[in-house]
PQR file with spaces between the fields and no chain letter, atoms N, CA, C, O and H, PARSE charges and radii, in Angstrom:
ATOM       1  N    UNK     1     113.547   85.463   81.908 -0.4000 1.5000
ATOM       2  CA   UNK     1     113.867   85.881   83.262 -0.0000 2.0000
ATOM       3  C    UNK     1     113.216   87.241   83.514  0.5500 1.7000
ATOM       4  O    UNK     1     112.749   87.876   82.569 -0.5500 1.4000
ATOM       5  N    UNK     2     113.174   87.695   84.748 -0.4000 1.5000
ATOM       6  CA   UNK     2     112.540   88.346   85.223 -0.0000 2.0000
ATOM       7  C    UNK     2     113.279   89.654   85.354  0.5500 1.7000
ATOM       8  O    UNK     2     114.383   89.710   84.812 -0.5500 1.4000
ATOM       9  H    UNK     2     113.553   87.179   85.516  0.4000 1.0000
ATOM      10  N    UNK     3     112.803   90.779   86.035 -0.4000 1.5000
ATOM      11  CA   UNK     3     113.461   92.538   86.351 -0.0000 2.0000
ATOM      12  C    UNK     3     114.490   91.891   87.090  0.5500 1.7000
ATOM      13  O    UNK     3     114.453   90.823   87.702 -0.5500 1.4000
ATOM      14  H    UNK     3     111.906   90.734   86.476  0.4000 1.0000
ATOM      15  N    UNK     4     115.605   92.874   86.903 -0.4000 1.5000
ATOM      16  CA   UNK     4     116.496   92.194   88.100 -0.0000 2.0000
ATOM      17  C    UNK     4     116.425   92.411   89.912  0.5500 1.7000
ATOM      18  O    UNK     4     117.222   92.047   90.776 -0.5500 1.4000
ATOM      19  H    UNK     4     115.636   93.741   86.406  0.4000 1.0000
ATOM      20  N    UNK     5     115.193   93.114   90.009 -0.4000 1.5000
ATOM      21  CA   UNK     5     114.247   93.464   91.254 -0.0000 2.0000
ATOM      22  C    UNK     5     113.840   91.933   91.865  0.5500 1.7000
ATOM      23  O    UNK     5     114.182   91.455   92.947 -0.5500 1.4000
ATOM      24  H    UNK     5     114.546   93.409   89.307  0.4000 1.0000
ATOM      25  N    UNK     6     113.017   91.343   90.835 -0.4000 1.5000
ATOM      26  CA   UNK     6     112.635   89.798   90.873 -0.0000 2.0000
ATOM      27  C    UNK     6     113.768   89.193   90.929  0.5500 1.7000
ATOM      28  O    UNK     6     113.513   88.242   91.668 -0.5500 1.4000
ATOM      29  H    UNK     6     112.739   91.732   89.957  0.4000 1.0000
ATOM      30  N    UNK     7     115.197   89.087   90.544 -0.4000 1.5000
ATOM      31  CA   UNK     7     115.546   88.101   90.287 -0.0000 2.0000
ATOM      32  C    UNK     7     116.256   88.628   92.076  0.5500 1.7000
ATOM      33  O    UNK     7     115.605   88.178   93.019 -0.5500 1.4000
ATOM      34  H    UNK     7     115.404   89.860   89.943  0.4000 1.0000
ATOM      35  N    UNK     8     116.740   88.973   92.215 -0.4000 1.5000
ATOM      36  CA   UNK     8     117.222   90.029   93.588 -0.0000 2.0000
ATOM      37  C    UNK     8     116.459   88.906   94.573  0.5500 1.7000
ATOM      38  O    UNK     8     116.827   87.816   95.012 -0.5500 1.4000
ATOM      39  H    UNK     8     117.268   89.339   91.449  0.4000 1.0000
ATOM      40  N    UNK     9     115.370   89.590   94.696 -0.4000 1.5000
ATOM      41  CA   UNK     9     114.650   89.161   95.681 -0.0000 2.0000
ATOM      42  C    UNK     9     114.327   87.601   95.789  0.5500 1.7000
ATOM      43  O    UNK     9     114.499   87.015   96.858 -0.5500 1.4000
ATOM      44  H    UNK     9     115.072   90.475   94.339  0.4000 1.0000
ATOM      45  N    UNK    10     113.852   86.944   94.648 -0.4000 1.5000
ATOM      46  CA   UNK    10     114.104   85.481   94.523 -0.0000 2.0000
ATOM      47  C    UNK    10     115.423   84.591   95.203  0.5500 1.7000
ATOM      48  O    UNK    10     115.460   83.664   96.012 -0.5500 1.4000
ATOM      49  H    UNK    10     113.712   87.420   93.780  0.4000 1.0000
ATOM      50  N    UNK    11     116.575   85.423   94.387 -0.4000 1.5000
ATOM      51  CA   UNK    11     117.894   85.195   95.678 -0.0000 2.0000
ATOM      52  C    UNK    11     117.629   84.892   96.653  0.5500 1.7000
ATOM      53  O    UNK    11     117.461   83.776   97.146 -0.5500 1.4000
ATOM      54  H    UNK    11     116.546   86.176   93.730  0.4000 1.0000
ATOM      55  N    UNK    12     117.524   86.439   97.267 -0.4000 1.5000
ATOM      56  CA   UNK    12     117.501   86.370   98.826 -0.0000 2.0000
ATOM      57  C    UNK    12     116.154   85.420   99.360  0.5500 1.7000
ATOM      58  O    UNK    12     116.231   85.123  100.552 -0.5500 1.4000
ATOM      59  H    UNK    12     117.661   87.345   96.867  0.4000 1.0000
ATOM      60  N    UNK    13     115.005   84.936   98.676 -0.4000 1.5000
ATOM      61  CA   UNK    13     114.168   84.304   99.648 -0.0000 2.0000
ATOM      62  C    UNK    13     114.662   82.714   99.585  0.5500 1.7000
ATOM      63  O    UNK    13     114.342   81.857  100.409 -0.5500 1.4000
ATOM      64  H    UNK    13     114.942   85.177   97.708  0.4000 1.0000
ATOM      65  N    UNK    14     115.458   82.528   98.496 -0.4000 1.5000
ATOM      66  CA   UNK    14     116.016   81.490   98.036 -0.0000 2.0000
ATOM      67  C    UNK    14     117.316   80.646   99.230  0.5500 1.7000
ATOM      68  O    UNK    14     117.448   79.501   99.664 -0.5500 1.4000
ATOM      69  H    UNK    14     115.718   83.224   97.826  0.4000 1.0000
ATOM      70  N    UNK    15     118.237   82.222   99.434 -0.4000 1.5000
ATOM      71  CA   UNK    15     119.035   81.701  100.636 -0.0000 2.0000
ATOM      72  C    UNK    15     118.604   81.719  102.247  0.5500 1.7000
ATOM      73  O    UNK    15     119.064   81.058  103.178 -0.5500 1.4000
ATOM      74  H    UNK    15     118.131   83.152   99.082  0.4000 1.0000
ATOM      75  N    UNK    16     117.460   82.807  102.223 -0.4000 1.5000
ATOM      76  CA   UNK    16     117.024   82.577  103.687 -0.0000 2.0000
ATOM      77  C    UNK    16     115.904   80.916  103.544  0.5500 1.7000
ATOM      78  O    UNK    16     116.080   79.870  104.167 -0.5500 1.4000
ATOM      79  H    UNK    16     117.087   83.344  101.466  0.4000 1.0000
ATOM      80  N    UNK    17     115.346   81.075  103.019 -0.4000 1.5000
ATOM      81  CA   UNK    17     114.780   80.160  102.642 -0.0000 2.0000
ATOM      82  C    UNK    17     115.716   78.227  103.331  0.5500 1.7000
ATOM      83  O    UNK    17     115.268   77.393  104.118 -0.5500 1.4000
ATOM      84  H    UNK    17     115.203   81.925  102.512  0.4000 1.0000
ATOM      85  N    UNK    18     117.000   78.252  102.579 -0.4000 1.5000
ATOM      86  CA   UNK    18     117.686   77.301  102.745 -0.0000 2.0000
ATOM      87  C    UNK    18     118.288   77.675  104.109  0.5500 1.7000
ATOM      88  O    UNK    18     117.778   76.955  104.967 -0.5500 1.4000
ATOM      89  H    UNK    18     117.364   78.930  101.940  0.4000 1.0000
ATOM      90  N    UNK    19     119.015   78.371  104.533 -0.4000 1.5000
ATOM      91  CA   UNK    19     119.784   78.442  105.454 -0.0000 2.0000
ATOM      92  C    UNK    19     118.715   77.969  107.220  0.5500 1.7000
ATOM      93  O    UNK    19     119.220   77.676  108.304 -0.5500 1.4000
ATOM      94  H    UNK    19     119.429   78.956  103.836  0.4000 1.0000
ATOM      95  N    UNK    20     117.084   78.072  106.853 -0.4000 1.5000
ATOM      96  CA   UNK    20     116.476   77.638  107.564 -0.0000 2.0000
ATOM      97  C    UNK    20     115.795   76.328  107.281  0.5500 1.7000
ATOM      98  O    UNK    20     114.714   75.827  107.588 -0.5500 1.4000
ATOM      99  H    UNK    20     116.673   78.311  105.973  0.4000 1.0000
ATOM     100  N    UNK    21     116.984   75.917  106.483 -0.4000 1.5000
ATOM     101  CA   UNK    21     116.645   74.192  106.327 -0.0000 2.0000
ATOM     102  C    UNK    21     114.944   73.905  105.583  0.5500 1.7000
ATOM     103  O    UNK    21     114.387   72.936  106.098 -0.5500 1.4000
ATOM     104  H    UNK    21     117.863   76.324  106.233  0.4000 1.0000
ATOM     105  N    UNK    22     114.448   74.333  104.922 -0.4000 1.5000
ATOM     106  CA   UNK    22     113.172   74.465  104.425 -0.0000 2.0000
ATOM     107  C    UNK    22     113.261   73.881  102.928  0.5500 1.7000
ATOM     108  O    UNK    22     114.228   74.118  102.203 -0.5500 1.4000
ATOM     109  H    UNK    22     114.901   75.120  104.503  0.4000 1.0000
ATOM     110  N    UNK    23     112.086   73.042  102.506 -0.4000 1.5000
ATOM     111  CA   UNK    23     112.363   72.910  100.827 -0.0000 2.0000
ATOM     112  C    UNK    23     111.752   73.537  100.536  0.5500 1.7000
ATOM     113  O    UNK    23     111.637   74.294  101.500 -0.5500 1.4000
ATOM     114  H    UNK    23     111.301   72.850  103.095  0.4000 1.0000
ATOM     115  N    UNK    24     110.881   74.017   99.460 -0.4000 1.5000
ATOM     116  CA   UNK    24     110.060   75.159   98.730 -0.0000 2.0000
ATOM     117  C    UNK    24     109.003   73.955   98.619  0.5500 1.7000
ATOM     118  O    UNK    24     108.128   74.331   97.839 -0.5500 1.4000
ATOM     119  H    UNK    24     110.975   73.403   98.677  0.4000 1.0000
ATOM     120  N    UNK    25     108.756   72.779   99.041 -0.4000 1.5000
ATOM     121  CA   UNK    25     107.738   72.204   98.901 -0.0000 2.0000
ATOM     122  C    UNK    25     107.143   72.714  100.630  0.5500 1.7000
ATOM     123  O    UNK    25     105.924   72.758  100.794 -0.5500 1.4000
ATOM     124  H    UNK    25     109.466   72.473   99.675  0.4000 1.0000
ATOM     125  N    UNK    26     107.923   73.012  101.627 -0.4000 1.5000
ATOM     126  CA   UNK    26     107.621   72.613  102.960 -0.0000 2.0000
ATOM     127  C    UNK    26     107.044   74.504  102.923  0.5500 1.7000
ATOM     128  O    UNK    26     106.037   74.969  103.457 -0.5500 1.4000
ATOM     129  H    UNK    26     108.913   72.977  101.494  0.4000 1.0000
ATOM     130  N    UNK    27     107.893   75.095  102.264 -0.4000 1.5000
ATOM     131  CA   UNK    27     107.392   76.702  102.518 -0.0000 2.0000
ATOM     132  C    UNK    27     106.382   76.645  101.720  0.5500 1.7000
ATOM     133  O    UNK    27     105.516   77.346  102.243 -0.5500 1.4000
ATOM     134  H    UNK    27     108.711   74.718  101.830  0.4000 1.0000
ATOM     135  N    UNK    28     105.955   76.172  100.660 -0.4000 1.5000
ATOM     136  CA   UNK    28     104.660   76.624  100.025 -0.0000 2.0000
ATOM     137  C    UNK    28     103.394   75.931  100.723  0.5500 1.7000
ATOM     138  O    UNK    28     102.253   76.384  100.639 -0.5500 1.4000
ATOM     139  H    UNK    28     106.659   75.602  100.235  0.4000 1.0000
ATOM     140  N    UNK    29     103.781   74.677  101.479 -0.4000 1.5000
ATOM     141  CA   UNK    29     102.711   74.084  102.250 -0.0000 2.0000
ATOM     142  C    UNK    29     102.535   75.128  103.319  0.5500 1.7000
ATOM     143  O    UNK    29     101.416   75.157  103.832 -0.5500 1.4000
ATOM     144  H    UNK    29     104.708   74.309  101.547  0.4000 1.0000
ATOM     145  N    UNK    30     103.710   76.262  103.886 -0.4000 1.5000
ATOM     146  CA   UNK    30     103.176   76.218  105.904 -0.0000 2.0000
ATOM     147  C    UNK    30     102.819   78.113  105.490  0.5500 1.7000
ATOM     148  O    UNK    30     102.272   78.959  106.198 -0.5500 1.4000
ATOM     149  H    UNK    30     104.619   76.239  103.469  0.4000 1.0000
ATOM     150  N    UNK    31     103.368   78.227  104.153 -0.4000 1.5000
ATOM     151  CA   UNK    31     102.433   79.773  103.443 -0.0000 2.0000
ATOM     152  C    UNK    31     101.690   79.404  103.634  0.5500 1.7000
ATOM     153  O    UNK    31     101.138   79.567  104.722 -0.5500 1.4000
ATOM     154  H    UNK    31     103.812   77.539  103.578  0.4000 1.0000
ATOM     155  N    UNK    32     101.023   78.370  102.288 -0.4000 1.5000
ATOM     156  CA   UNK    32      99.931   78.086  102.123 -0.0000 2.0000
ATOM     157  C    UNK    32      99.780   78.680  100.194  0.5500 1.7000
ATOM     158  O    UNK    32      98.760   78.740   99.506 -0.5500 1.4000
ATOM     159  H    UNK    32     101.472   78.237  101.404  0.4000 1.0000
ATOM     160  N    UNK    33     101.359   79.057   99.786 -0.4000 1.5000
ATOM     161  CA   UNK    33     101.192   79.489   98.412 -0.0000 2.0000
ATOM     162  C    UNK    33     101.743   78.321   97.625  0.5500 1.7000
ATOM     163  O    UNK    33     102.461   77.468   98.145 -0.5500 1.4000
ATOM     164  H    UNK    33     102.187   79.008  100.344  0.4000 1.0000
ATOM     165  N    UNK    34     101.373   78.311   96.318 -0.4000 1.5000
ATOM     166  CA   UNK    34     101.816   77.342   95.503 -0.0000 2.0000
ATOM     167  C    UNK    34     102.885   76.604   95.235  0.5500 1.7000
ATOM     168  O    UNK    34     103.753   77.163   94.563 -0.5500 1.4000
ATOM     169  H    UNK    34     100.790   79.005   95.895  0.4000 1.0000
ATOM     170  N    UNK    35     103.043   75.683   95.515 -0.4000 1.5000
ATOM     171  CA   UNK    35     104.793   75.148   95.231 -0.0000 2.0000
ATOM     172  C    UNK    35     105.389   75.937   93.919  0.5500 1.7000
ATOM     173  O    UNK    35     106.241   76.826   93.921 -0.5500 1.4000
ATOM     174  H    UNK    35     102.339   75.229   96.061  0.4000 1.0000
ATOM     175  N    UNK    36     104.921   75.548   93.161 -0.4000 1.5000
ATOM     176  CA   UNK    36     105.498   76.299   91.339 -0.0000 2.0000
ATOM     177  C    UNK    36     105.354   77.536   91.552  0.5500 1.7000
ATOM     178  O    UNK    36     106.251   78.193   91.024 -0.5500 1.4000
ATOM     179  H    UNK    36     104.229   74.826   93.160  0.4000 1.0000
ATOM     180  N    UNK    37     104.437   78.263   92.224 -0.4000 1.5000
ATOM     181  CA   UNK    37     104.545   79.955   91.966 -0.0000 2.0000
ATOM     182  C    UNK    37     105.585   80.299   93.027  0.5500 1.7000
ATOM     183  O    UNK    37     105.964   81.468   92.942 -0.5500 1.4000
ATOM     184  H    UNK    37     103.708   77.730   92.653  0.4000 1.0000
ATOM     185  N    UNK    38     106.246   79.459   94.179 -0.4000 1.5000
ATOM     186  CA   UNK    38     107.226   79.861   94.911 -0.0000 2.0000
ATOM     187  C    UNK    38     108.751   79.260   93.957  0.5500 1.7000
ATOM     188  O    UNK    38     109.770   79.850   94.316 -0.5500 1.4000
ATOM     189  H    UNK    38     105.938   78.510   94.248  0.4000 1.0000
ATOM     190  N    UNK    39     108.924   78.413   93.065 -0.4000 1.5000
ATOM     191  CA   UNK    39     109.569   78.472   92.063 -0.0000 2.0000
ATOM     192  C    UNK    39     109.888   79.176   91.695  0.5500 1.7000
ATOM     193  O    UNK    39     111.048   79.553   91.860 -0.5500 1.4000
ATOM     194  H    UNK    39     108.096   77.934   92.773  0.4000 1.0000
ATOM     195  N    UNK    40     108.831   79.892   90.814 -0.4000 1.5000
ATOM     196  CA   UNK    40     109.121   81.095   89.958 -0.0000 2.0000
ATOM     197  C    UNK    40     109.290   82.497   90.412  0.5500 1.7000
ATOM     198  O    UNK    40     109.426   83.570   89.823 -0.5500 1.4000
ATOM     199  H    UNK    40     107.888   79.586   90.680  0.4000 1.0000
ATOM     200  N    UNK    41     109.246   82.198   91.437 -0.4000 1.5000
ATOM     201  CA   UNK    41     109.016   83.531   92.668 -0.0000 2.0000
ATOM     202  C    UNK    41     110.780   83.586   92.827  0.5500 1.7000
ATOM     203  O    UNK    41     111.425   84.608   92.596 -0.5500 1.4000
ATOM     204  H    UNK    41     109.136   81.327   91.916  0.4000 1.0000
ATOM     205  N    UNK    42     111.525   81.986   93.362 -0.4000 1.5000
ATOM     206  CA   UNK    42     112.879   81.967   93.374 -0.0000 2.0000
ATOM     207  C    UNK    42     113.392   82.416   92.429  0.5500 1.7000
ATOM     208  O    UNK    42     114.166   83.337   92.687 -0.5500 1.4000
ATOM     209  H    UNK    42     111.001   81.155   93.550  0.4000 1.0000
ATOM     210  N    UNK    43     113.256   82.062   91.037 -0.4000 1.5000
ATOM     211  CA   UNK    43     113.992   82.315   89.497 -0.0000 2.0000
ATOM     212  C    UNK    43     113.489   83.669   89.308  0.5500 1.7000
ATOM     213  O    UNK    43     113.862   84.386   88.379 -0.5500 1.4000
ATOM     214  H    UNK    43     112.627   81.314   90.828  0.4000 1.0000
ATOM     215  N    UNK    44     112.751   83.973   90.078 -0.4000 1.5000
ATOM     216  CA   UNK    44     112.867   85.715   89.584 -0.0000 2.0000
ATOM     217  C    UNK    44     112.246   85.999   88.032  0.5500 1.7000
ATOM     218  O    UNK    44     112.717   86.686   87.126 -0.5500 1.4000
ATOM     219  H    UNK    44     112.449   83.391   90.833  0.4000 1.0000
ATOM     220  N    UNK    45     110.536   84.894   88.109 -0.4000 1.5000
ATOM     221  CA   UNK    45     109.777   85.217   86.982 -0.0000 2.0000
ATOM     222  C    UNK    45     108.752   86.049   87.319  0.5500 1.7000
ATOM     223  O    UNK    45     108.031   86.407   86.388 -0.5500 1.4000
ATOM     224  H    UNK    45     110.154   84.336   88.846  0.4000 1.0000
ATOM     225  N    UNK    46     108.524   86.414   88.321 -0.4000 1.5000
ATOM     226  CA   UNK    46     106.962   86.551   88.762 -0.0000 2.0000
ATOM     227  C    UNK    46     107.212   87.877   89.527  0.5500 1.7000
ATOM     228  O    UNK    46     108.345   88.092   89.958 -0.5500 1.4000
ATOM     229  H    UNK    46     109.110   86.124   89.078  0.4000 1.0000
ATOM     230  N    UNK    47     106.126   88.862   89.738 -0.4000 1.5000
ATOM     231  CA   UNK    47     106.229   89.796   90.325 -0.0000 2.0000
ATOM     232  C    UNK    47     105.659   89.622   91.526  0.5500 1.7000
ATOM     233  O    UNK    47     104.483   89.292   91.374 -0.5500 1.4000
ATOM     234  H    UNK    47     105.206   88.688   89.388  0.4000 1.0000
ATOM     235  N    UNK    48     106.062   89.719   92.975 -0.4000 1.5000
ATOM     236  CA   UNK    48     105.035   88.995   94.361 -0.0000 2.0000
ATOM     237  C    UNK    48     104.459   90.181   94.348  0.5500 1.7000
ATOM     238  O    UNK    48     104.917   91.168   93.772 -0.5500 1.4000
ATOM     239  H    UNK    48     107.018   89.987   93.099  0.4000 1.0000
ATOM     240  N    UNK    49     103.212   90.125   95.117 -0.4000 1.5000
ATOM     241  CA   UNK    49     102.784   90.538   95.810 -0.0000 2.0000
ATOM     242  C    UNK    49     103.281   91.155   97.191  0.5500 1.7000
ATOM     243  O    UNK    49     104.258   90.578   97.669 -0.5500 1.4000
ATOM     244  H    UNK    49     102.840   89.323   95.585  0.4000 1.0000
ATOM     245  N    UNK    50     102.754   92.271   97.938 -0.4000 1.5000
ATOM     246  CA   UNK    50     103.049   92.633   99.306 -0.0000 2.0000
ATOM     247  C    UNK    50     102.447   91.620   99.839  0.5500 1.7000
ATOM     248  O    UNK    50     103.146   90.650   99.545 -0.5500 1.4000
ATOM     249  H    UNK    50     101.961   92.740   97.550  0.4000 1.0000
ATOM     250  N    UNK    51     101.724   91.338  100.338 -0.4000 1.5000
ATOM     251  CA   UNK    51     100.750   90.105  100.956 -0.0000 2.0000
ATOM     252  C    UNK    51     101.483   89.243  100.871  0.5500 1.7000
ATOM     253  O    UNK    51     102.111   89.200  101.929 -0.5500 1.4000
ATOM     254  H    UNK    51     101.156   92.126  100.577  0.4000 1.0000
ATOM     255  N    UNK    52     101.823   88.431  100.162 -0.4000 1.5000
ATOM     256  CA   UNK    52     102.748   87.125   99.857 -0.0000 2.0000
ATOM     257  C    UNK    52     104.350   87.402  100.256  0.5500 1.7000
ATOM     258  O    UNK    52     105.049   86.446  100.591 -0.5500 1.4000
ATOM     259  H    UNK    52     101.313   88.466   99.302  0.4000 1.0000
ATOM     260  N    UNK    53     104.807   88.536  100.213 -0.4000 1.5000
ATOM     261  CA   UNK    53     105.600   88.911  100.840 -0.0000 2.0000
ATOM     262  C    UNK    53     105.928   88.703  102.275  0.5500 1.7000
ATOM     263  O    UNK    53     106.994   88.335  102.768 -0.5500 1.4000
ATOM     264  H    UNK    53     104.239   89.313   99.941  0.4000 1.0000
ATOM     265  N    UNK    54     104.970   88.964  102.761 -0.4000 1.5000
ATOM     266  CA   UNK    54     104.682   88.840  104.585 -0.0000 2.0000
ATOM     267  C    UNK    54     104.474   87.419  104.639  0.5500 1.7000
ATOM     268  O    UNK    54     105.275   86.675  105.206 -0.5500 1.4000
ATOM     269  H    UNK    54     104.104   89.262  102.360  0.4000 1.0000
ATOM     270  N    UNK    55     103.260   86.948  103.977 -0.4000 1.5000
ATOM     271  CA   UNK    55     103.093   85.339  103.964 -0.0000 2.0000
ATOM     272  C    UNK    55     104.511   84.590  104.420  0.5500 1.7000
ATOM     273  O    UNK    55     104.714   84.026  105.495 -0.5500 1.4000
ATOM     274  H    UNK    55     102.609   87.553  103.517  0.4000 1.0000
ATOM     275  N    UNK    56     105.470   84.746  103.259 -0.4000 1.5000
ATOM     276  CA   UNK    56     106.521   84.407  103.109 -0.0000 2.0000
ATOM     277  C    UNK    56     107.545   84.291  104.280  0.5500 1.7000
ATOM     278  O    UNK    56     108.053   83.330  104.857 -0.5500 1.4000
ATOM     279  H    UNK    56     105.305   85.204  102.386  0.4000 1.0000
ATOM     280  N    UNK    57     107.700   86.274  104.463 -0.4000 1.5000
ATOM     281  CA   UNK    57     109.031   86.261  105.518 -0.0000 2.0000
ATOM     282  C    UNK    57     108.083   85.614  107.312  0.5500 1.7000
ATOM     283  O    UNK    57     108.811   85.004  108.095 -0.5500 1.4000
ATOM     284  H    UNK    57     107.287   87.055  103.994  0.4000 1.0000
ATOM     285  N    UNK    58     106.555   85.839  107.727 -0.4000 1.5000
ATOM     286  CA   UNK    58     106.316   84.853  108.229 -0.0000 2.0000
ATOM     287  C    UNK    58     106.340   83.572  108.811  0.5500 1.7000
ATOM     288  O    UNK    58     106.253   83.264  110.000 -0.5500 1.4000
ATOM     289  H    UNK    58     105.964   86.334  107.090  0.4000 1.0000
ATOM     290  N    UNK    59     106.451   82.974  107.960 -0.4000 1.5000
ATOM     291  CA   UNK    59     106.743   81.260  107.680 -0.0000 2.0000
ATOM     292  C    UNK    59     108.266   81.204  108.096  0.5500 1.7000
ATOM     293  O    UNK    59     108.767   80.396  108.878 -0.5500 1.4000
ATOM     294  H    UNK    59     106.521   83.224  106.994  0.4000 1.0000
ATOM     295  N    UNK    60     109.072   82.499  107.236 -0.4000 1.5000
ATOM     296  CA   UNK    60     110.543   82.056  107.653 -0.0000 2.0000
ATOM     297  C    UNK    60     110.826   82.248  108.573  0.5500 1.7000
ATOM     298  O    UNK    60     111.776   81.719  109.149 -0.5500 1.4000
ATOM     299  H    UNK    60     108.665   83.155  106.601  0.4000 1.0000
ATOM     300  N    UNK    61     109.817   83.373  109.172 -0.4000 1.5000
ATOM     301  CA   UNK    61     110.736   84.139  111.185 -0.0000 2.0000
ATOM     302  C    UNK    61     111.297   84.645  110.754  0.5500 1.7000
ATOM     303  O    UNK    61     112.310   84.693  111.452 -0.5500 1.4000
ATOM     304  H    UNK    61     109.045   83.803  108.704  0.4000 1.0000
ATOM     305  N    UNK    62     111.562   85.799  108.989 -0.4000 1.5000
ATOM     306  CA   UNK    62     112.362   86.651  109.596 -0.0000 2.0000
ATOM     307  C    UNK    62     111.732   88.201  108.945  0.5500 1.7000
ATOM     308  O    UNK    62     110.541   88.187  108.633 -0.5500 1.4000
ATOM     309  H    UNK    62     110.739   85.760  108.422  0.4000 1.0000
ATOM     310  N    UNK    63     112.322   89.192  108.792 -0.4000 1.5000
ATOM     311  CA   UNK    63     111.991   90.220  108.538 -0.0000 2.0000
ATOM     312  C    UNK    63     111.345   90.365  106.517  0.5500 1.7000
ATOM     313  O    UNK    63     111.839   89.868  105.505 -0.5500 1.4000
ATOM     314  H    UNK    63     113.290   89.203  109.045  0.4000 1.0000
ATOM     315  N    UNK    64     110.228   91.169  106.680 -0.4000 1.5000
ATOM     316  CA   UNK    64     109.842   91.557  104.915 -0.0000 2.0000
ATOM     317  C    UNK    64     111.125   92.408  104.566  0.5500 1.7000
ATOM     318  O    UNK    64     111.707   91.909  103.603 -0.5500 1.4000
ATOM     319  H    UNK    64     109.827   91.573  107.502  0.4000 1.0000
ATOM     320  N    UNK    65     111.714   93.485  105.031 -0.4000 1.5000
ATOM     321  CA   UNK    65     112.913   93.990  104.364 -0.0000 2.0000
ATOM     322  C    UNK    65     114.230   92.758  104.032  0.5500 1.7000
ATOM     323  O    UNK    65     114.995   92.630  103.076 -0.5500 1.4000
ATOM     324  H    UNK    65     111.241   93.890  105.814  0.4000 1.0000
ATOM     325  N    UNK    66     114.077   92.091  105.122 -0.4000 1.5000
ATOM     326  CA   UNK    66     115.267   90.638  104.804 -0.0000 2.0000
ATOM     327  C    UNK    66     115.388   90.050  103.578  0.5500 1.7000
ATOM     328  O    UNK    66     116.451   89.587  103.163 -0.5500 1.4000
ATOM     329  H    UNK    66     113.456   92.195  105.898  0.4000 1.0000
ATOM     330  N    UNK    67     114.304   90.043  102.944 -0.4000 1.5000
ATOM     331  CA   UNK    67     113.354   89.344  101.625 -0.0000 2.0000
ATOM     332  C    UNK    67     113.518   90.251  100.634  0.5500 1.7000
ATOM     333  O    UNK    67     114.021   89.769   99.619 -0.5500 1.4000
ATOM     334  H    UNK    67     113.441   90.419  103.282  0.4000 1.0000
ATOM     335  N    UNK    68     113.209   91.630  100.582 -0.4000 1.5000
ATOM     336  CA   UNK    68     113.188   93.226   99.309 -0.0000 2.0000
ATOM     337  C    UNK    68     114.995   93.242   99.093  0.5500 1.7000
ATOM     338  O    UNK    68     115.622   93.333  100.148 -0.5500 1.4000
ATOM     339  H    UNK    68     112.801   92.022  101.407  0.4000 1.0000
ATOM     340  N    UNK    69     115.624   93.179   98.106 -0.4000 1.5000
ATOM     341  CA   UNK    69     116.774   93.770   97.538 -0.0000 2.0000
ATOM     342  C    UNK    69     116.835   94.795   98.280  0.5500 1.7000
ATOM     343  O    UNK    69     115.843   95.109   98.937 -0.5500 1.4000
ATOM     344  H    UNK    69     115.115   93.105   97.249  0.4000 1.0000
ATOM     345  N    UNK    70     118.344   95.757   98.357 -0.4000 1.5000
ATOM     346  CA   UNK    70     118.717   96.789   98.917 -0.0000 2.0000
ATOM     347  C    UNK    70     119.089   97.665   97.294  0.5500 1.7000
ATOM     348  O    UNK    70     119.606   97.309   96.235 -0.5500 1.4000
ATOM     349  H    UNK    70     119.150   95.502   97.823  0.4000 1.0000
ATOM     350  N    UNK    71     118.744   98.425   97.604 -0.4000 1.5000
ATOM     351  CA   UNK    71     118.292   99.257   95.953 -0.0000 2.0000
ATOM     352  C    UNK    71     119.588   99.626   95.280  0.5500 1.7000
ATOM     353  O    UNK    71     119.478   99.349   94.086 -0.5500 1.4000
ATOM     354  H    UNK    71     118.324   98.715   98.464  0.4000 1.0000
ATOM     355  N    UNK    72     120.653  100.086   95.525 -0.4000 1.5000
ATOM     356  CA   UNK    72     121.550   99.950   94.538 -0.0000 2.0000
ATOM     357  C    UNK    72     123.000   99.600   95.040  0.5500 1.7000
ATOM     358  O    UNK    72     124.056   99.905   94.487 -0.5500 1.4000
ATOM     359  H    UNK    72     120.742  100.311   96.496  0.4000 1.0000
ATOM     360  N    UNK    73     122.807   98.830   96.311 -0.4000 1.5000
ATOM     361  CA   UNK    73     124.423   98.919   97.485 -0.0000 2.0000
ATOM     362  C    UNK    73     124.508   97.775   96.996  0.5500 1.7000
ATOM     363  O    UNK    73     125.448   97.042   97.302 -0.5500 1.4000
ATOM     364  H    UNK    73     121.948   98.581   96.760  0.4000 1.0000
């Protein structure tokens, strides 16, 4: 497993992610990023990118801070 920064953020793209009815097959198609690296992106293995970041909250409609952990609250 990953920093708990990664695993944080995997969470949260994990529940915005669902709560907008999306599978991680349908978000990695309308990114345009890998199905498996948005996997591991959820489980909080992988370190994203800023770029892929935006990619991401993009696709969802909602904010890049929505997506970043809140640092120690």
């Amino acid at each position: 497993m990953g920093s708990p920064v990664c695993v944080a953020f995997g969470r949260n793209l994990r529940a915005i992610r669902k709560s907008k009815g999306l599978s991680q097959e349908r978000l990695a198609h309308e990114s345009g990023i890998d199905r498996s690296y948005v996997g591991r992106v959820e489980r909080g293995e992988v370190n994203i990118t800023i770029e892929k970041i935006y990619m991401l909250a993009r696709c969802l409609k909602c904010s890049p801070k929505d997506l970043i952990p809140d640092g120690g609250k």
